[in-house]
ROZAVO-293259 format. One record per residue (C-alpha): x, y, z. Coordinates in steps of 0.02 Angstrom, whole numbers, plus 50000, padded with zeros to 5 digits. Example, Ala and Ser with C-alpha at 12.3 -4.5 7.8 and 13.67 -1.06 7.14 Angstrom:
506154977550390506844994750357
END
This chain:
492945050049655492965053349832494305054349960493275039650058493195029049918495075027649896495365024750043494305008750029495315002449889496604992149899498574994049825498324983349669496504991949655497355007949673498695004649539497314997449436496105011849443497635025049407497895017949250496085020949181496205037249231497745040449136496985033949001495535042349022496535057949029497425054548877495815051248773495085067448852496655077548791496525070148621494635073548602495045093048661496475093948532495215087448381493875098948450492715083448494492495086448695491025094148748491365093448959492925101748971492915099749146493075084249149494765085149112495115092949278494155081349373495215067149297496815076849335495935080249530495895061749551497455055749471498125068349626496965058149732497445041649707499305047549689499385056549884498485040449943499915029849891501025039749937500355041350108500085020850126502065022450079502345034350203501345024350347502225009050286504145015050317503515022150502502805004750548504414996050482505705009150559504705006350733504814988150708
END
């Protein structure tokens, strides 16, 4: 997923899409344990945009506590 398209998204979408990829995650962890995943790199990717949709929270966060504090 690209940077862009979080961006786009909005909080509850955000919150809604970081869940799948946990999951996701989880189900790619337990196919590698039982020796069932083929793409190992997707596990990375998953982990890339869990970080993703994480620092664009935390950066909505950030912009919110500016706008209130110069408020």
């Amino acid at each position: 997923m690209k940077p862009a398209e979080i961006r786009e998204l909005s909080d509850a979408q955000l919150v809604e899409k970081l869940k799948e990829m946990r999951a996701e995650l989880f189900n790619l962890r337990f196919q590698m344990a039982t020796s069932q995943l083929d793409n190992t790199a997707r596990v990375n990717t998953v982990k890339k945009d869990i970080a993703r949709v994480l620092t664009e929270q935390r950066a909505r966060e950030i912009a919110a506590e500016k706008s209130a504090v110069a408020e």
